[in-house]
C-alpha positions as CSV (number, residue, x, y, z in Angstrom):
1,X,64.2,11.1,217.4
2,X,64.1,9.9,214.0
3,X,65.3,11.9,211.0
4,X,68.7,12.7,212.9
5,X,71.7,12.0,211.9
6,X,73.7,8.9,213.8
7,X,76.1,9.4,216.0
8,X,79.4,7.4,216.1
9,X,81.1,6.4,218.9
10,X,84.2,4.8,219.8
11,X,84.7,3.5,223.0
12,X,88.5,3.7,224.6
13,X,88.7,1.0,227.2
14,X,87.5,-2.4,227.7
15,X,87.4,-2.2,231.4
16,X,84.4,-2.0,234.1
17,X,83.4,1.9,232.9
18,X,83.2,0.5,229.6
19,X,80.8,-1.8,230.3
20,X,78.6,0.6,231.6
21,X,79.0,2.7,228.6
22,X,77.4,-0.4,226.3
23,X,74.6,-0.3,228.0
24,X,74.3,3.5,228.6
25,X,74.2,4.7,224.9
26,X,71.3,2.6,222.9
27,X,69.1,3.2,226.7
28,X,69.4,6.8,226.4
29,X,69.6,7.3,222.6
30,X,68.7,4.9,219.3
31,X,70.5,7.8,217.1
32,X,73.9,6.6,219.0
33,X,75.6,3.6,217.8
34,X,79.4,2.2,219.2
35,X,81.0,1.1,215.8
36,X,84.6,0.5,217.7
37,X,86.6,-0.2,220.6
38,X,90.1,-0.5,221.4
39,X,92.0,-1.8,224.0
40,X,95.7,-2.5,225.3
41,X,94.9,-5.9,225.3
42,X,93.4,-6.4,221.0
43,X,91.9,-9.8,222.7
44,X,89.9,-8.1,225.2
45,X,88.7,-5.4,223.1
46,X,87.5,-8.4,220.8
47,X,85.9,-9.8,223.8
48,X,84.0,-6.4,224.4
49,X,83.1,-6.3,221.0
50,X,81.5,-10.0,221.1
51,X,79.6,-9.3,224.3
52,X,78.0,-6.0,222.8
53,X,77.9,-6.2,219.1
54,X,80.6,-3.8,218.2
55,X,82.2,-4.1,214.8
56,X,85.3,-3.4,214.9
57,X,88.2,-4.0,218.0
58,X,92.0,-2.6,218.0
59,X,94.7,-2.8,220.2
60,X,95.8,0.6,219.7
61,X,93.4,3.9,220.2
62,X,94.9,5.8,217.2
63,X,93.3,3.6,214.9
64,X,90.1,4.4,216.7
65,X,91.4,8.4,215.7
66,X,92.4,7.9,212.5
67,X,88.8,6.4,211.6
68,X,86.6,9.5,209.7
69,X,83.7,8.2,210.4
70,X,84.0,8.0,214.3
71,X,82.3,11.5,215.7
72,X,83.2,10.8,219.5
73,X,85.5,9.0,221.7
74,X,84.4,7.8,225.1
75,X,87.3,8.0,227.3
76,X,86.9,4.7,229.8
77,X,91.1,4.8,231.0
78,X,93.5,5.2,233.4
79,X,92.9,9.2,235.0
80,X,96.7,9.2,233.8
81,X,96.2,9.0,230.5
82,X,92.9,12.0,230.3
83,X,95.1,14.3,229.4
84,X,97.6,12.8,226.3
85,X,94.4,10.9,225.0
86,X,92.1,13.5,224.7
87,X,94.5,16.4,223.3
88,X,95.3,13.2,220.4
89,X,91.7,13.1,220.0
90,X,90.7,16.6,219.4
91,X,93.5,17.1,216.8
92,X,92.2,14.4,214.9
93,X,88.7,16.1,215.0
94,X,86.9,13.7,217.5
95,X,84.2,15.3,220.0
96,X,85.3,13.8,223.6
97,X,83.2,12.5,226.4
98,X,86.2,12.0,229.4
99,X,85.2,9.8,232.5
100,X,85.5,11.2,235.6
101,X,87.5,12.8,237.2
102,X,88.3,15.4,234.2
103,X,92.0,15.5,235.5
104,X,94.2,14.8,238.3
105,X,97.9,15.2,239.4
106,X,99.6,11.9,238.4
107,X,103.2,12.8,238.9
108,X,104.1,13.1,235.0
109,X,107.4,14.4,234.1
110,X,108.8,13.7,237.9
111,X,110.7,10.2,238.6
112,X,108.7,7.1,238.8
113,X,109.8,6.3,242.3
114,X,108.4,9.7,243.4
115,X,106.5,9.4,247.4
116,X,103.2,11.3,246.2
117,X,102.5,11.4,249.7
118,X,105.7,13.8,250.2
119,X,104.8,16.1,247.0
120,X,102.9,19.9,248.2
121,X,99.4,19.7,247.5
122,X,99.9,23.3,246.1
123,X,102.6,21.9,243.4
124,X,99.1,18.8,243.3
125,X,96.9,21.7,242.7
126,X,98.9,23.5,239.8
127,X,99.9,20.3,237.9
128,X,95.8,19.2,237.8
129,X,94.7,22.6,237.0
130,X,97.5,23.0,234.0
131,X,96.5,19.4,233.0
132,X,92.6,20.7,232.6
133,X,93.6,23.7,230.7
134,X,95.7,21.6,228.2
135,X,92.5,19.4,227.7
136,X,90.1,22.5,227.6
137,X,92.6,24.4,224.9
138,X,93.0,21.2,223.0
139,X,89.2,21.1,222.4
140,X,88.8,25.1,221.8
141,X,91.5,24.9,219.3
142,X,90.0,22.0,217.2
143,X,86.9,23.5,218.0
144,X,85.3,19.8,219.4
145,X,82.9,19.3,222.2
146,X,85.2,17.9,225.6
147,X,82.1,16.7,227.8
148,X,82.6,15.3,231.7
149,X,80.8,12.0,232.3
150,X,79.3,12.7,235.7
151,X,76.2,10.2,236.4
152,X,74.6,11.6,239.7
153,X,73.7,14.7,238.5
154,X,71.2,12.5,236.1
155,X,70.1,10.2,238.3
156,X,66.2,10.3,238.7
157,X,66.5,11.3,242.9
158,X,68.7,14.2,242.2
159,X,66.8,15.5,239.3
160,X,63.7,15.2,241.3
161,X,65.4,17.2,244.2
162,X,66.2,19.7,242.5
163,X,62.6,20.0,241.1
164,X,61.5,19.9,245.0
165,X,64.0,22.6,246.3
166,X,63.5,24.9,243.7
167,X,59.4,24.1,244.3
168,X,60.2,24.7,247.8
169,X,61.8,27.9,247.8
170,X,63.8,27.3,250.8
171,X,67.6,27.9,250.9
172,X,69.9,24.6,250.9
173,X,71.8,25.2,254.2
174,X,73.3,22.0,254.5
175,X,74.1,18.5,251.8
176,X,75.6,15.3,253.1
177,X,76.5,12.3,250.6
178,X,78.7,9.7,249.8
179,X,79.5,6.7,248.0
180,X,81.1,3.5,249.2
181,X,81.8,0.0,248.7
182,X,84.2,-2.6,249.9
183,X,87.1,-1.5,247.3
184,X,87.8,-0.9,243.8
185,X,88.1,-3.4,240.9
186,X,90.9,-2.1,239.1
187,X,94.4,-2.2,240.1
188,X,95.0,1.1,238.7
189,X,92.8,2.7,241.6
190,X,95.7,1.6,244.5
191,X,98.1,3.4,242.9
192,X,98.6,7.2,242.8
193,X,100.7,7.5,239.5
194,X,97.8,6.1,237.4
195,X,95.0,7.7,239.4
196,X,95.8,11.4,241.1
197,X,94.2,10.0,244.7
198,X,92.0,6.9,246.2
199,X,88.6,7.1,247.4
200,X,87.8,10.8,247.8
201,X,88.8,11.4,244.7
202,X,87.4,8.6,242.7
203,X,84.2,8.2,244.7
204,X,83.5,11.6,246.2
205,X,83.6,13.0,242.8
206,X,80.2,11.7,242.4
207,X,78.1,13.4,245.7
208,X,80.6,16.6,245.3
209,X,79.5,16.7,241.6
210,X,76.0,16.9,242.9
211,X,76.2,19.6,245.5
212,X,78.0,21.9,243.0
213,X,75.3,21.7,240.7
214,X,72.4,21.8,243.4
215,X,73.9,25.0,244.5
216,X,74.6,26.2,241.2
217,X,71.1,25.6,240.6
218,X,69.8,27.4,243.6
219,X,72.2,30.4,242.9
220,X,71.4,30.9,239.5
221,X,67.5,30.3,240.3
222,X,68.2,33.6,243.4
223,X,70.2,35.9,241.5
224,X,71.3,34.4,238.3
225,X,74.9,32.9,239.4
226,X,75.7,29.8,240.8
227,X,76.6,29.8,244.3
228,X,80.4,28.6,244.6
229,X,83.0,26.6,246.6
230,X,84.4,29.2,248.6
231,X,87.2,26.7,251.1
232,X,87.5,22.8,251.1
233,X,89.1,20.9,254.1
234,X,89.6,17.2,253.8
235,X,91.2,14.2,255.6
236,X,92.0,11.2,254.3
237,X,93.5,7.7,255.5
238,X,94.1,4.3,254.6
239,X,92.2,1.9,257.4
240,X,93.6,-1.1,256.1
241,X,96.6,-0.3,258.0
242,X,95.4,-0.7,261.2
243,X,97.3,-3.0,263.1
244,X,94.6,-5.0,264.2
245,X,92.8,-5.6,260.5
246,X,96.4,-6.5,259.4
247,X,96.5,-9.4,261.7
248,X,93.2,-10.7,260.8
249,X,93.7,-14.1,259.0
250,X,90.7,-13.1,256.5
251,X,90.0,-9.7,254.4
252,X,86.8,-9.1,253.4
253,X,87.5,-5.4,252.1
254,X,89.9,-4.5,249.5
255,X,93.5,-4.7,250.3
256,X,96.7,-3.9,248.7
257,X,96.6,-0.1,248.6
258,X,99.7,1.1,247.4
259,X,100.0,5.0,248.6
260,X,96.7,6.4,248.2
261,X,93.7,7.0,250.6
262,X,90.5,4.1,251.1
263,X,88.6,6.8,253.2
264,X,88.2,10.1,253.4
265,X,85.8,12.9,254.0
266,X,85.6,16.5,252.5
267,X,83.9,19.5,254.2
268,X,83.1,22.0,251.6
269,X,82.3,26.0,252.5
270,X,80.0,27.5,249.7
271,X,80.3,31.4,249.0
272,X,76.5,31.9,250.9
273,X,78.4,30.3,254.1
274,X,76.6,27.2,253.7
275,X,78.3,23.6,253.7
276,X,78.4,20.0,252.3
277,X,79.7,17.4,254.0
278,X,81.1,14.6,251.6
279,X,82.3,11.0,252.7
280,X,84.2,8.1,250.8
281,X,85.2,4.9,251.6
282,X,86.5,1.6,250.2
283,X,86.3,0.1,253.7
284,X,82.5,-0.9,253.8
285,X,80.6,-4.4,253.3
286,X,77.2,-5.2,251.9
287,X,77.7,-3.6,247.8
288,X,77.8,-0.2,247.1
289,X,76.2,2.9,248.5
290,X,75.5,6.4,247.3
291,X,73.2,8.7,249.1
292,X,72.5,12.1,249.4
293,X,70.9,14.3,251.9
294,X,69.7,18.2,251.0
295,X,68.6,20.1,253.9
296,X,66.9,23.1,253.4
297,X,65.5,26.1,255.7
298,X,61.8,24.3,254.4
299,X,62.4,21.0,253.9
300,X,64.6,18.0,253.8
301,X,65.4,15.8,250.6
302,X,66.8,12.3,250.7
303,X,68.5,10.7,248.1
304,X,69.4,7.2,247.5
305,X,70.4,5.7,244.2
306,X,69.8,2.0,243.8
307,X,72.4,-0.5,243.0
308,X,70.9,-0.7,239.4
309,X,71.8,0.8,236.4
310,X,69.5,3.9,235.8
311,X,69.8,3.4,231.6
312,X,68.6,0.1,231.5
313,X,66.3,0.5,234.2
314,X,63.9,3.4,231.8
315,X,65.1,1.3,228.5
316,X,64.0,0.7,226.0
317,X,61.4,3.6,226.2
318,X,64.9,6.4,225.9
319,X,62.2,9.1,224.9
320,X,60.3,8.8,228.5
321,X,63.9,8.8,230.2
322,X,65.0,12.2,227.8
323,X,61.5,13.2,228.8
324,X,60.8,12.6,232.6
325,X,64.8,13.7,233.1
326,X,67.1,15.0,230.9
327,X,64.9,17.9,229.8
């Protein structure tokens, strides 16, 4: 990798995702170098800084944009604030890497004391859909990269399943995955005005992520398009509320969900007729799980990623990890 140029990036965030980010970049890359990071709080993006050798900290993002010599922004916030940052960041020039999920409905514009749970999921559907457009448009008219963080689709088990299905030749009639753990650790997640929807949405993005692209995969490898959602049914619910958990004297699970789901599950219908099965939950002990199933008319594929980072686990050899799977 040598004889490239280095990349700059600024991270935006000093939360939990942003801690995954200082360890993600020198593990997959030594041509990528975090230079800044800025926070809300200046004294905890100095405290990032410390922990992981970043120059410079701020305690406002536009200094970040103003910066020339920053190439990308890492977008580690709120899902409220995907939008407003990264059409900022593409007018000042900045390629964007945006954290999951790309873009939600978060109520902006309508009064703060808005019931989400009251608002049509058609009005939802328009409001996220306009807010990815704006982003897209942002980037096309500046003419920068906007790139979705999405990890499973990397990880080593669903690389190498896609290297067995497409070995096997069988069709993928059926996926079943999920991620869970005992709640979130930002206060941000219980609340729907800062995060667009609770589990499903911020967990299941992850195993949904992966069946689109297995099927796309499979699609494009039978007739050269990817095979597509064709209907989605979901149901969600917040289990904290049962009576009985309420009266126990001691939580063990996350608690304090303001109006936004700690479970769900998502059946999705794919254009060939076939299905995935996604789950969620906030509501389970023992650290967090993600696992995916692939069932094909040949063979069966399980997946389980470990609770270790996958970076650090192929560092500091990144050209074996670009290697054995990224290419």
């Amino acid at each position: 990798m040598s004889g490239k140029r280095r990349v700059n990036v600024a991270v935006i965030g000093a939360g939990f995702i942003a801690e995954t980010r200082a360890r993600a970049y020198p593990a997959v890359s030594h041509d990528v170098r975090i230079v800044a990071v800025a926070s809300r709080s200046k004294e905890r993006a100095e405290a990032y800084a410390r922990r992981h050798g970043v120059p410079d900290a701020y305690g406002d993002y536009r200094e970040i944009l103003a910066r020339r010599d920053v190439d990308l922004v890492d977008l580690c916030v709120p899902n409220h604030l995907h939008r407003p940052v990264t059409e900022e960041a593409a007018a000042a020039g900045k390629h964007i890497v945006c954290a999951k999920p790309l873009t939600v409905f978060d109520g902006h514009g309508r009064d703060p004391q808005t019931d989400f749970r009251a608002v049509s999921r058609a009005d939802m559907l328009r409001a996220a859909v306009e807010n990815a457009d704006a982003m897209v448009a942002a980037a096309d008219r500046a003419r920068v990269h906007l790139m979705y963080a999405e990890n499973w689709v990397y990880a080593p088990s669903i690389v190498k399943a896609g290297r067995l299905a497409a070995a096997a030749g069988g069709v993928i009639l059926e996926m079943r995955g999920g991620e869970c753990h005992s709640g979130s650790h930002s206060p941000y997640a219980k609340e729907w005005r800062y995060t667009g929807g609770g589990a499903l949405l911020r967990l299941g993005a992850h195993p949904v992520g992966a069946m689109l692209h297995l099927k796309r995969q499979e699609g494009v490898r039978r007739g050269g398009t990817p095979i597509r959602p064709r209907a989605v049914v979901a149901e969600v619910g917040d289990l904290t509320r049962t009576e009985a958990f309420r009266q126990e004297e001691r939580h063990w699970i996350g608690t304090g969900w303001v109006d936004v789901e700690n479970w769900g599950c998502l059946l999705i219908t794919f254009e060939d007729g076939t299905r995935g099965t996604v789950w969620a939950s906030d509501a389970v002990l023992g650290g967090m799980e993600s696992a995916l199933e692939v069932f094909l008319s040949n063979a069966q594929i399980k997946c389980k990623m470990e609770q270790t980072d996958l970076l650090r686990a192929y560092a500091p050899d990144a050209s074996v990890f670009e290697k054995e799977y990224l290419m």
